[in-house]
N, C-alpha and C positions, 0 to 999 in steps of 0.2 A: 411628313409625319413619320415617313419609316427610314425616311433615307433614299427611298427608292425616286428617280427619274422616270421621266416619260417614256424612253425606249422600253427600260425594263419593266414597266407595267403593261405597254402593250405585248411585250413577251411572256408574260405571264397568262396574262388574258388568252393569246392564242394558245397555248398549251389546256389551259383549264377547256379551252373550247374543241380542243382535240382530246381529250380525254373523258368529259364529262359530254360532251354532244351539244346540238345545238336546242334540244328540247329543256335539257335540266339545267342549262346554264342560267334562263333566266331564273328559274324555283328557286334555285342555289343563291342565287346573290339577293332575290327576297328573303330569305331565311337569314342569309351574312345582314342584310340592314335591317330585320325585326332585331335580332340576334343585338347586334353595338348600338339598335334602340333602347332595350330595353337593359341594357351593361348601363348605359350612360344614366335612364331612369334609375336602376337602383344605386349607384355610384352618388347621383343628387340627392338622395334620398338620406344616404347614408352620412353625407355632407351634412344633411341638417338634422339628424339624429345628433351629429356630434355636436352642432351646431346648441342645439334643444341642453343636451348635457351641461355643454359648456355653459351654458346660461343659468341651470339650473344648480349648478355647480357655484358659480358666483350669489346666486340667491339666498342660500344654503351659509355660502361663507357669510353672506352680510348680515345674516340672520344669526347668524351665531356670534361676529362683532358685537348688534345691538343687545343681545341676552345677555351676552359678557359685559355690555357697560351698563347694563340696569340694573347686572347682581350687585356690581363694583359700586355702584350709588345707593344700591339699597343697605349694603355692607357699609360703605361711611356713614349713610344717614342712621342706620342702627348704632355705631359706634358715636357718633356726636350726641344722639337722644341718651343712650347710655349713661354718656358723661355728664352730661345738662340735669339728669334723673339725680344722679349719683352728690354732684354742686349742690340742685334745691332739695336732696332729703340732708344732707348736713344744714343747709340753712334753718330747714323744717326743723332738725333736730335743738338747731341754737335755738330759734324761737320758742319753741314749748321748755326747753329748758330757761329762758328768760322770760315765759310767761308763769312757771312755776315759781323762780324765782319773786315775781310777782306779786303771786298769789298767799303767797307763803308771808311774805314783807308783808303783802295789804290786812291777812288775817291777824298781823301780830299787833299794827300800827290798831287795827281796829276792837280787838280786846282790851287794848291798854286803854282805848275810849271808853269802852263800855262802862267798866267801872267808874269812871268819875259822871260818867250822864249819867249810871244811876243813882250816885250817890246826889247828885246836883239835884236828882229827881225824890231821893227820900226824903233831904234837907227840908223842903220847903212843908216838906207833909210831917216830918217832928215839927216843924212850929207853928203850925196849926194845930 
């Protein structure tokens, strides 16, 4: 872990135990393993905070993919309906202009009849 050998950790050991005594030696090295217990607890913790980010980070990006290709489809489909609108109001427009046309024929074709069905119609009543 540190580099260090066996010799030099019992050298160590003996020093700590001439210096700190044989009473607080053992307190001291429970305090050192709560101590790199609870390092290592928040070290995981922290691991999956990033972890949690990371993820939410991706969620975030994919979420913003599908908004961006729903605008992109909603933007073409506006722009196709536009042009389809734009097609059948010209068609709309030929049509009532050739239904006017029509209309205008039917009325002239049907004046020029009138006259002669009424006259067809007076005739028989001068000769009685």
């Amino acid at each position: 872990m540190f580099g260090i050998g066996m010799p030099e950790l019992i050298l160590i050991l003996a020093i700590a135990l001439i210096i700190l005594g044989p009473k607080k030696l053992p307190e001291i090295a429970k305090s050192l393993g709560r101590g790199i217990s609870e390092f290592k607890k928040a070290t995981q913790e922290f691991k999956e905070n990033l972890d949690v980010d990371n993820d939410l980070r991706e969620a975030r990006d994919t979420i913003q993919e599908v908004k961006e290709d729903l605008e992109e489809t909603v933007r073409k489909s506006m722009t196709e309906s536009t042009a389809v609108q734009e097609v059948d109001a010209v068609s709309e427009d030929e049509l009532e202009h050739t239904f006017e046309d029509d209309v205008t024929e039917g009325s002239d074709d049907s004046t020029e009849k009138k006259p002669s069905q009424e006259t067809g119609a007076k005739e028989p009543a001068k000769d009685a």
